[in-house]
C-alpha positions, -999 to +999 in steps of 0.1 A: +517-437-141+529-450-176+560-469-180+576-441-192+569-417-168+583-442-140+614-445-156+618-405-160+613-406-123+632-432-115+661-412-138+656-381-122+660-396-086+691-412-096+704-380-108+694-359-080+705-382-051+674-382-037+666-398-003+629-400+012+619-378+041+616-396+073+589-374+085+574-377+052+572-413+052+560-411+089+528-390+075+521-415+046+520-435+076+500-422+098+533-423+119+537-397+152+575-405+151+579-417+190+580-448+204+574-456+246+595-472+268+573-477+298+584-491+333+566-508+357+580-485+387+576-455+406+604-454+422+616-417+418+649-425+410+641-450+388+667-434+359+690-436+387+693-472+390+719-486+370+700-514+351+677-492+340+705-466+329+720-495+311+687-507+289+680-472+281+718-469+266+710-498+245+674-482+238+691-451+223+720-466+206+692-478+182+671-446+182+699-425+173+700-445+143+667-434+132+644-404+133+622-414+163+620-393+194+617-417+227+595-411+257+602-426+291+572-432+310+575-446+346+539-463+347+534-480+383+509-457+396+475-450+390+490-414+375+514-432+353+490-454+340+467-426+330+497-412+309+505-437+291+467-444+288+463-409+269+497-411+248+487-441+234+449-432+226+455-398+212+484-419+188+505-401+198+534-430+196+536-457+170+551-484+197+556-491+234+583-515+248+571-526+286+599-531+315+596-549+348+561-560+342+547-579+373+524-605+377+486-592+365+500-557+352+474-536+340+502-516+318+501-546+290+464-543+283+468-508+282+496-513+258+480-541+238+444-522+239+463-492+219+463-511+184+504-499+184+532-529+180+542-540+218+577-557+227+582-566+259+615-566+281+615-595+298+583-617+305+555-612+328+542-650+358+507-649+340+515-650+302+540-649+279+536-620+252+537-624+216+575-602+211+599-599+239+633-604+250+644-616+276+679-632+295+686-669+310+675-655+348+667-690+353+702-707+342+723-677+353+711-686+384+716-723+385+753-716+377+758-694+407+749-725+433+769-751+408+800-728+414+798-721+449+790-758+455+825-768+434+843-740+461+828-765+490+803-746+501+773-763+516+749-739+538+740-717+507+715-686+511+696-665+488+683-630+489+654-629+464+635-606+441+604-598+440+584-630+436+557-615+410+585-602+385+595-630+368+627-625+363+627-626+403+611-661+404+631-677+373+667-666+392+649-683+428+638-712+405+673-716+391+684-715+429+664-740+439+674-767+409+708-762+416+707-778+455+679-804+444+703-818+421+729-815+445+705-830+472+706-802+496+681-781+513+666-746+492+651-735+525+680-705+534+659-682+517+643-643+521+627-621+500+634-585+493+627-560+465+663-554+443+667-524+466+703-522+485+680-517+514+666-547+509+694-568+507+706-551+542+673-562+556+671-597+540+707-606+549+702-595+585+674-619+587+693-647+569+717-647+596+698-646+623+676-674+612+706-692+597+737-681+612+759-710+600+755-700+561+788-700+543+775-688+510+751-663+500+731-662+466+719-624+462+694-621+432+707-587+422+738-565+421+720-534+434+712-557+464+747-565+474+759-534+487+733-541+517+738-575+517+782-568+525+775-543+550+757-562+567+776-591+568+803-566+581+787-558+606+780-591+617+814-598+617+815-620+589+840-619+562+836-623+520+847-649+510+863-664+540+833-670+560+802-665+537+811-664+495+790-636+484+773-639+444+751-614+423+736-609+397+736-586+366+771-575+365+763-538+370+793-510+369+796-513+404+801-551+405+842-549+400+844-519+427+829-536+455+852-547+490+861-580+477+851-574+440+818-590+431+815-626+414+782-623+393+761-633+361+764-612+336+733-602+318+735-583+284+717-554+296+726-529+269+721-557+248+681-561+259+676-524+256+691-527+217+669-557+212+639-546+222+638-515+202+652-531+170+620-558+175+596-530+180+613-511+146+610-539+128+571-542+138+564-511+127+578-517+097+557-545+091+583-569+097+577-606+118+609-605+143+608-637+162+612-640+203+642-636+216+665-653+250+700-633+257+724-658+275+739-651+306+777-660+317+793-664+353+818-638+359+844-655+391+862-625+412+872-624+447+838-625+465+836-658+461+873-674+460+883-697+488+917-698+477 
């Protein structure tokens, strides 16, 4: 095109108002117009639990922004897998972000097979991916022990996650520095799945093994619903006999009998981030990695006042 013409076009678009077509642009681009947001679970209620419900809020306050059309794809099982296996080899999504990865999850070399940008939530034990974002697990849990040892307690607990997720391992880590340093024992410790459930069953076992603990360390929010009833039931009482501390800071957190001291993550926050690296990726961008801090939030579970 001569000089000329170009600036006749240029004129004319000025003129006209003119904006590019989204879909047009996605079709110059070999585009599909949906991104994935698959989740290492198949748990049937997945959507249901409120960490989840609060990434995919920050997920879609980006999408809304654009002209994409988002696909959840719980991707534990063989069958979910499979799915995300064909969405991605018939193109028919320009991107994938990957939640709750475990240790040796076949889900990122499907994703990372697919020739499609790949962000990560979080990190995975065995590697660390080239885009992700993730949040201080490992410090948000080291302040949890420094606070409840600067309340005086001294037999401290923890209720774990799952071991291969490794947000489950950095918050047992961050457990575990907090008493070297303070040269006490990290043995109090059980493992559970970030179930309420789980922390019923984990807490039960605590006590038994260790009925003297006086502080309890549980290494999520949705956990501590089982973890209080069961200390109920015991006969225990939060914070008077055990100080009781999460992790998250969920909706639920503030309505809990006492109300629930616990770490805040920016979980909307991750969801936003994610999707706003994996937008700039396909847009040929290089967004760097990214760690979300985490803060302490002190209410009455764990107040020995």
């Amino acid at each position: 095109m001569s000089r000329k013409a170009r600036e006749a076009v240029q004129d004319a678009v000025a003129q006209l108002g003119y904006v590019p077509s989204m879909a047009a642009r996605s079709l110059a681009m070999q585009r599909r117009g949906a991104v994935v947001l698959a989740v290492s679970s198949n748990d049937p209620a997945l959507f249901a639990n409120l960490f989840f419900a609060e990434v995919i809020t920050g997920v879609n306050e980006v999408i809304e922004t654009t002209d994409l059309e988002l696909l959840l794809v719980p991707a534990a099982s063989d069958r979910g897998r499979d799915r995300l296996a064909r969405i991605l080899g018939s193109r028919g999504a320009d991107g994938v972000m990957l939640l709750a990865l475990r240790e040796n999850d076949p889900l990122a070399k499907i994703a990372e097979s697919a020739g499609v940008p790949v962000v990560h939530g979080g990190r995975s034990l065995d590697r660390t991916p080239r885009w992700y974002v993730d949040a201080d697990n490992r410090g948000g849990a080291r302040q949890t022990v420094e606070h409840l040892l600067a309340t005086g307690r001294r037999s401290i607990a923890t209720v774990t996650g799952p071991l291969d997720l490794h947000a489950g391992a950095e918050r047992h880590l961050g457990f575990r520095e907090a008493l070297a340093l303070a040269g006490l024992p990290d043995h109090r410790v059980v493992h559970a799945d970030f179930s309420e459930a789980g922390g019923a069953a984990a807490t039960a076992e605590l006590l038994t093994r260790h009925p003297g603990l006086d502080a309890l360390f549980v290494a999520s929010d949705a956990m501590v619903a089982g973890a209080l009833r069961t200390l109920q039931e015991r006969g225990r009482t939060v914070p008077g006999d055990v100080s009781v501390v999460g992790f998250n800071d969920i909706a639920t957190a503030q309505r809990t009998q006492p109300a629930l001291t616990t770490v805040r993550q920016p979980i909307v926050a991750l969801g936003r981030e994610m999707t706003r690296m994996l937008v700039r990726l396909m847009d040929g961008e290089e967004p760097t990695t990214l760690m979300l801090p985490t803060e302490l939030v002190v209410r009455q579970s764990s107040d020995r006042s």
